[in-house]
N, C-alpha and C positions, 0 to 999 in steps of 0.2 A: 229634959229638953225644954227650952223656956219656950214661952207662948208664940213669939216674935217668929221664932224659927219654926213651931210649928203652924203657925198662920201662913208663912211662906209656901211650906212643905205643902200643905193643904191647895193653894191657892196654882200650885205647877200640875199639881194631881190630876185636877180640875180642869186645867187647859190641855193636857193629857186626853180625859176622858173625851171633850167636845171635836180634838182634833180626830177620833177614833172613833167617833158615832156615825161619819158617811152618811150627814144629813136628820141622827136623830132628832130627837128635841133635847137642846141643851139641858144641863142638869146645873140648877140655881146652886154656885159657893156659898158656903156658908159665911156668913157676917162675923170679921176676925172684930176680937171684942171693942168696946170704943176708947178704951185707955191706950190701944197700942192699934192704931188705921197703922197696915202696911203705907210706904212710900210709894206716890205717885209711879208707874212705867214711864219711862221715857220717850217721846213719841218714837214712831217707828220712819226713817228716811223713805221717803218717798224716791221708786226705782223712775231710773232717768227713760224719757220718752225716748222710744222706738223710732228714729228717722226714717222714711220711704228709701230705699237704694236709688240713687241718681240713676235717672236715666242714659241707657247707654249711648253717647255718641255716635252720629251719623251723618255721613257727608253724602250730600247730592251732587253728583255732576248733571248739568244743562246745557244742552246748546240748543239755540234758537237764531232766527236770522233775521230779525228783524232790528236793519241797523239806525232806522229812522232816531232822531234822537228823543220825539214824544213817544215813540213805540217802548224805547228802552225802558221808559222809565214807568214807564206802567207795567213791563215783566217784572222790573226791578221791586217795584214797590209791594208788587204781589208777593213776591220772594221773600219782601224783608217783613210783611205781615204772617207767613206763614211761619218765617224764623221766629217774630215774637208770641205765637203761641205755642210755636215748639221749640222752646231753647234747647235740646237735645241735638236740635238738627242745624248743619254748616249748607248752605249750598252755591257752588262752585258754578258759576252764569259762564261760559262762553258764547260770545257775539261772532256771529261768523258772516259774510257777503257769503249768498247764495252760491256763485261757483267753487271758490272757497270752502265752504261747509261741505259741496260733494266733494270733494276731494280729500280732503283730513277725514270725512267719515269713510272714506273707500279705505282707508289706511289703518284706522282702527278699527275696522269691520276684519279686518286681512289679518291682524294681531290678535283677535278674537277678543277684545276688551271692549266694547260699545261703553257710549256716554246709560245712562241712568235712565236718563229722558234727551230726545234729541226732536228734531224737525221731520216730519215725513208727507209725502202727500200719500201716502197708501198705494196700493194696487203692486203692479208686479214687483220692482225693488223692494220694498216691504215684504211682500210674499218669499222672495228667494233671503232676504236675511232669516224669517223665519224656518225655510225650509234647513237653512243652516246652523239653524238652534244658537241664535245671535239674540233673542226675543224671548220678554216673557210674557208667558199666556195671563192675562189679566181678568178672563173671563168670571173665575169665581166673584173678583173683587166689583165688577159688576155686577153680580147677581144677586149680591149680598142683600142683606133685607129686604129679601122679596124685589131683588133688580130697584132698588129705589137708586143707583147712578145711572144703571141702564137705563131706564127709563124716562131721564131728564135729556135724553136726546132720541132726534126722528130717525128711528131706524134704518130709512136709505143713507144717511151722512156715518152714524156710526158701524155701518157694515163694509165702510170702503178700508175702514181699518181692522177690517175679520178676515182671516183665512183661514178651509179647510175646518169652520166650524168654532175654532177658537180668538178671542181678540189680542190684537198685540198693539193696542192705541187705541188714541180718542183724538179724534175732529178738533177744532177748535173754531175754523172761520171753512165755510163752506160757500160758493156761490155755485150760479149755475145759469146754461144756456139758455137766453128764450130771446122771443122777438120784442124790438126795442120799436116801435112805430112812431110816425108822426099824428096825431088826432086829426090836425086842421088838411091834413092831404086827403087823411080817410073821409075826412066828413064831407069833403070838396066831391069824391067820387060817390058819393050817398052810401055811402057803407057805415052805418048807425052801431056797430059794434066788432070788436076785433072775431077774426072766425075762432072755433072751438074743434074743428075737425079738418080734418087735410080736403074734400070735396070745400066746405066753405072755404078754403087758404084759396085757392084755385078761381073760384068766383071772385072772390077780393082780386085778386090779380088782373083777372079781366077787366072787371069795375075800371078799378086803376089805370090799365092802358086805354081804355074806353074814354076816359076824362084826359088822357093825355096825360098822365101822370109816370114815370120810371117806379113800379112796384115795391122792387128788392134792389139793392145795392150787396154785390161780392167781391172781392177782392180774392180771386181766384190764383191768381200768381206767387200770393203765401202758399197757397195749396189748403193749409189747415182749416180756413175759413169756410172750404167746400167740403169739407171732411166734416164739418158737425153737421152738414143735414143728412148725408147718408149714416152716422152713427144716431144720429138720433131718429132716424125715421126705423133702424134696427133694433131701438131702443120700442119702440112703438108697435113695431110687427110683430116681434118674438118674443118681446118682453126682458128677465132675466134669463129664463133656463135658454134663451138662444145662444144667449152669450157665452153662459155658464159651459154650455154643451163646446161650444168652438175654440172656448179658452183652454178647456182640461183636456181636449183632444178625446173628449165621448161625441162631438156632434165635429161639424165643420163649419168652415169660412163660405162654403161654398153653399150649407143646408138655405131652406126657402130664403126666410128671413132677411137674408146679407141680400141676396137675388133680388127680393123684391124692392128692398130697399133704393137698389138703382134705379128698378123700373118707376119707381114713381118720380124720384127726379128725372127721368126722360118723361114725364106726364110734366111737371112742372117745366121743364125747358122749353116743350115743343108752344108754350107759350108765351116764352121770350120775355121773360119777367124780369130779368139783369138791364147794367145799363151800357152801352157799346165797350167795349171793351175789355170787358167784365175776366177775360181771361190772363191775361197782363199786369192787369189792376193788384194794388197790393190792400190791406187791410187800411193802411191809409188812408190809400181814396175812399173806400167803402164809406169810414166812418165821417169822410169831410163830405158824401155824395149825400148824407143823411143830417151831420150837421147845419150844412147849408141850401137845405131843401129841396135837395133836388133827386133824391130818392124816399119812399113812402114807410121802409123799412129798412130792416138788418136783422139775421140773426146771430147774436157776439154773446158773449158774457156780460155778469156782469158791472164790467168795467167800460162798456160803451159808454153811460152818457157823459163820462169824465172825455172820454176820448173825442167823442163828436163835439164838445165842448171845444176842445183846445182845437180842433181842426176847422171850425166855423170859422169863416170869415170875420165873423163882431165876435168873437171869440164867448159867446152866450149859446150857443146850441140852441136845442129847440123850446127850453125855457118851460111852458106850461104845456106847451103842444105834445110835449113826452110821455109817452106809453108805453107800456110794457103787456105783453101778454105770454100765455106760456106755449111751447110746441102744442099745436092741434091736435087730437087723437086721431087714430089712421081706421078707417071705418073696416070692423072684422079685427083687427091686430089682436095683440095676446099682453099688449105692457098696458099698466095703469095709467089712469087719467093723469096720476103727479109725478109716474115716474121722470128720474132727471135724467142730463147729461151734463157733465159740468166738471169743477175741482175746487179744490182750496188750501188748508193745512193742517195738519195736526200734530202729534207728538208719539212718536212711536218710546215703547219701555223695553231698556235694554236688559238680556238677560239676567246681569249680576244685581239688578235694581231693589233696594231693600223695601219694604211694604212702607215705611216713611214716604219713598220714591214715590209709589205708586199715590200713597195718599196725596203728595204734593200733584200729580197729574188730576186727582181728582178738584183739589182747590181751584187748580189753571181753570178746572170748566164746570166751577160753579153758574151759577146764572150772574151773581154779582160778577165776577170777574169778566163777563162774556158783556154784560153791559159798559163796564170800563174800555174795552177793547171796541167794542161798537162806537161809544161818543168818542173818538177821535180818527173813526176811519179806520182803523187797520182787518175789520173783522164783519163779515157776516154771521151775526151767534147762531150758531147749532143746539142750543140746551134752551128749554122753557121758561121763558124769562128774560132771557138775555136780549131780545128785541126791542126790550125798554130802551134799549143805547139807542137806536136807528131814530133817523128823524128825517129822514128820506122817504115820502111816501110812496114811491116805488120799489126801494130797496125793502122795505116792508113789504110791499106786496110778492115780489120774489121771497124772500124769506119762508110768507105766511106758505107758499105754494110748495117751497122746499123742503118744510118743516111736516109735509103731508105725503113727501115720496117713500115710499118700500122699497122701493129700488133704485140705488143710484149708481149711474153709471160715470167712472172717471171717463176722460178724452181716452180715445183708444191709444194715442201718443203717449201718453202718460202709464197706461197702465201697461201696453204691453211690453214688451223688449225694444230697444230704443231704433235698433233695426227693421222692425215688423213696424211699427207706427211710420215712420218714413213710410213703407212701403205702402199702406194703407192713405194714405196721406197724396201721395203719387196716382195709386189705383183710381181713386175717387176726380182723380182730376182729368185720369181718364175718360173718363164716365161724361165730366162735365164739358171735356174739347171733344166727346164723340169718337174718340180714336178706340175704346173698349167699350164694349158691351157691358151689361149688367153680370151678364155671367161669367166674362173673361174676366172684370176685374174681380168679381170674388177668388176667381181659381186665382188670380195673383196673390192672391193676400193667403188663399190658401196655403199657398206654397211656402209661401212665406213662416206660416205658424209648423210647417213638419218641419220646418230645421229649426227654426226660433226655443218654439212650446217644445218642451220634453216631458 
C-alpha cells in the first residue's frame, strides 16, 4: 500500500473517530509526510437559507358609516396604514348611509354571516345579536397583558359594548348629556358658579326668574328632550344596579328610583322653569331659545353648541358666554358623581372575525387614531390620549368628565327595544303635561318592559 493511500486511509479514520466521540476531545491526525501533503478538501456548499412560511392571507370585511368625505378618508388611511404593516392582510371597507347600513345589516345578521367589524351604538340591538351567537366575545383580547387595551379606555364608555359580563366591541366616539348654559345670564342673576347638586339646580332657577331671566329652554313636543331629565335623574337616584335590575326583569320600571325620578321633575316644574310653551315647542326652538338668549340653559347633547349656533339669529351663538356643566348630583341617590347618560359609536366584532380582525379594532382605538378622528370633528376619543385632537375647550371639558364615569348610561331609546323607548319617551311627557303621575307613568313603561324585555 503506497503512502498516498495510506495517508488518505489514515486521515478518513480520523474524521470517523471525531465524528463518534459526542463531544470528546478530538484526537490530533498524524502529519502525512511532507513529500506527499494530501490535496486540499474542497470546500463544503453552504445549505441554502431557510425562508419564514408566508404569512397566511386574510381578508377583513368593514362597514362603517361615516359618509362625510374628510371622514372617509381618515378610516381609509387608517386601513391602508395598517395594510402596510400587515401585508398578509386585505380589507374590504364598505360605506354605508346610516339607514342603509340598518337594513343590509338586518339581512345579513338573518343569513347568519355578519361583516368582521361593523358600526354599532351598543345596548339592546347588540345585546340580542349577541344573544344569538352573531358576536365574538373579545374579552380575553382585552385582558391581555394585564388589560393594557382595556385599560386605555373609561370604563363607563367601554361597558356599553359589554353584555352578560362579556365584550362584543369597543367605543370609538362617545358623547354625553349635560347642561349647556349661558355665563353672562348666570352672572346677571348673581349666581357665581354652575350648581353641583339638584337643591343648588333649584336655587339657580329661582335666581333666574327672580332677575327676570327664562331658566331652562325644552322642546317638549319632540318628547325625547323631556326624557333625558327623567333618565338621567334615574341615572342619579339608583345608579346602575336600578337599571340593571328593570332591564333583566330582577327589579322593575316601577321600583323607587324610576318613581322618584318623576317626583323631582314635579319639584322642578312646580317652579316653572320652561319657557311658554314649552310643551309644543320642538328641539328647535329649545336650541334657537338658548342661541339667542333668551333662555339661561338647556339640557342636550353634545351637539348643542353646533345647533344653537346655526339657530341664532347672527348665526354666532353664545360665542364666549358658553358653558357647560354636568347633570347635578341628586342629594341621597345611589349613581356617581360622573356617571353619564348619553351615546355615540363604536364597532361591534362579528362572529366569524379572525384575531387579525380583532387586532385591526384594536388599531381603530389606538389613542393616535382617536386623535385623528378628533382634529376633524367626527369623534369625541374614548381612549387616553386621544383628547390631543379636541380643541374645543368645552368638548374637553365634557370629555375630561366622561372619561371619569363607571357607568354609562345609553338614551333609554336606544338601548331598549325600539317600541319600549317610544313608550318611555310618551310616559315622560306624561309627567311633564301633568296628565300621569310619577307613578302611573312608571307602571307605563312597566308594562311596556313585560312584553318588550324577555
Amino acid at each position: 500500500m503506497s503512502r498516498k493511500i495510506y495517508a488518505l486511509l489514515s486521515l478518513l479514520l480520523v474524521a470517523t473517530f471525531v465524528l463518534a466521540a459526542c463531544g470528546a476531545p478530538a484526537t490530533e491526525a498524524p502529519a502525512a509526510p511532507a513529500a506527499e501533503q494530501p490535496a486540499a478538501e474542497a470546500p463544503v456548499a453552504e445549505a441554502p437559507a431557510v425562508e419564514e412560511p408566508a404569512a397566511e392571507k386574510v381578508v377583513i370585511t368593514w362597514w362603517h358609516i361615516s359618509t362625510a368625505e374628510d371622514h372617509k378618508a381618515v378610516w381609509q388611511k387608517l386601513a391602508d396604514e395598517y395594510v402596510a404593516a400587515n401585508p398578509n392582510v386585505t380589507i374590504e371597507i364598505t360605506v354605508l348611509e346610516n339607514e342603509a347600513f340598518k337594513t343590509k345589516l338586518t339581512t345579513v345578521m338573518q343569513s347568519g354571516e355578519p361583516p368582521d367589524i361593523f358600526q354599532s351604538w351598543g345596548g339592546g340591538t347588540m345585546n340580542e345579536y349577541a344573544n344569538a351567537g352573531l358576536l365574538k366575545d373579545i374579552t380575553a383580547e382585552l385582558d391581555a397583558d394585564g388589560g393594557a387595551w382595556r385599560n386605555t379606555f373609561g370604563a363607563g364608555a367601554l361597558g356599553v359594548y359589554s353584555y352578560d359580563g362579556k365584550a362584543y366591541g369597543a367605543p370609538w366616539d362617545m358623547g354625553m348629556v349635560g347642561f349647556w348654559y349661558n355665563k353672562a345670564l348666570f352672572a346677571e342673576a348673581g349666581i357665581d358658579a354652575p350648581p353641583t347638586t339638584w337643591a343648588e339646580l333649584l336655587e339657580d332657577v329661582k335666581a333666574l326668574k327672580a332677575a327676570g331671566i327664562t331658566p331652562i329652554a325644552l322642546g317638549e313636543g319632540d318628547k325625547w328632550p323631556g326624557a333625558f331629565w327623567w333618565e338621567y335623574l334615574a341615572v342619579r337616584i339608583g345608579g346602575k344596579p336600578a337599571f340593571d335590575a328593570a332591564s333583566n326583569r330582577s327589579g322593575a320600571f316601577t321600583d323607587p328610583a324610576f318613581v322618584q325620578a318623576g317626583e323631582k321633575l314635579l319639584e322642578l316644574m312646580a317652579l316653572e322653569p320652561f319657557q311658554a310653551g314649552y310643551l309644543g315647542a320642538t328641539y328647535g326652538d329649545q336650541a334657537t331659545a338658548v342661541g339667542n338668549r333668551k333662555a339661561a340653559m338647556e339640557l342636550m347633547g353634545q351637539w348643542a353648541p353646533a345647533v344653537q349656533k346655526d339657530n341664532s339669529e347672527d348665526k354666532l351663538g353664545l360665542g364666549e358666554d358658553l358653558g357647560f356643566f354636568p347633570f347635578p348630583m341628586v342629594e341621597g341617590g345611589a349613581g356617581g358623581q360622573f356617571d353619564a347618560l348619553g351615546g355615540g359609536n363604536g364597532f361591534a366584532v362579528g362572529k366569524n372575525a379572525s384575531p387579525e380582525a380583532v387586532d385591526f379594532l384594536k388599531y381603530l382605538t389606538r389613542a393616535e387614531s382617536q386623535v385623528a378622528l378628533a382634529e376633524i370633528g367626527v369623534a369625541i376619543p374614548v381612549v387616553a390620549g386621544g383628547e390631543a385632537g379636541l380643541s374645543d375647550p368645552l368638548l374637553i371639558t365634557l370629555q375630561q368628565s366622561l372619561a371619569k364615569a363607571e357607568y354609562f348610561q345609553l338614551y333609554y331609546d336606544q338601548y331598549l327595544p325600539p317600541a319600549m323607548g317610544s313608550v318611555v319617551n310618551d310616559s315622560v311627557q306624561g309627567i311633564f303635561a301633568e296628565t300621569l303621575t310619577p307613578e302611573q307613568a312608571a307602571q307605563v313603561v312597566e308594562d311596556s318592559a313585560m312584553q318588550e324585555l324577555k
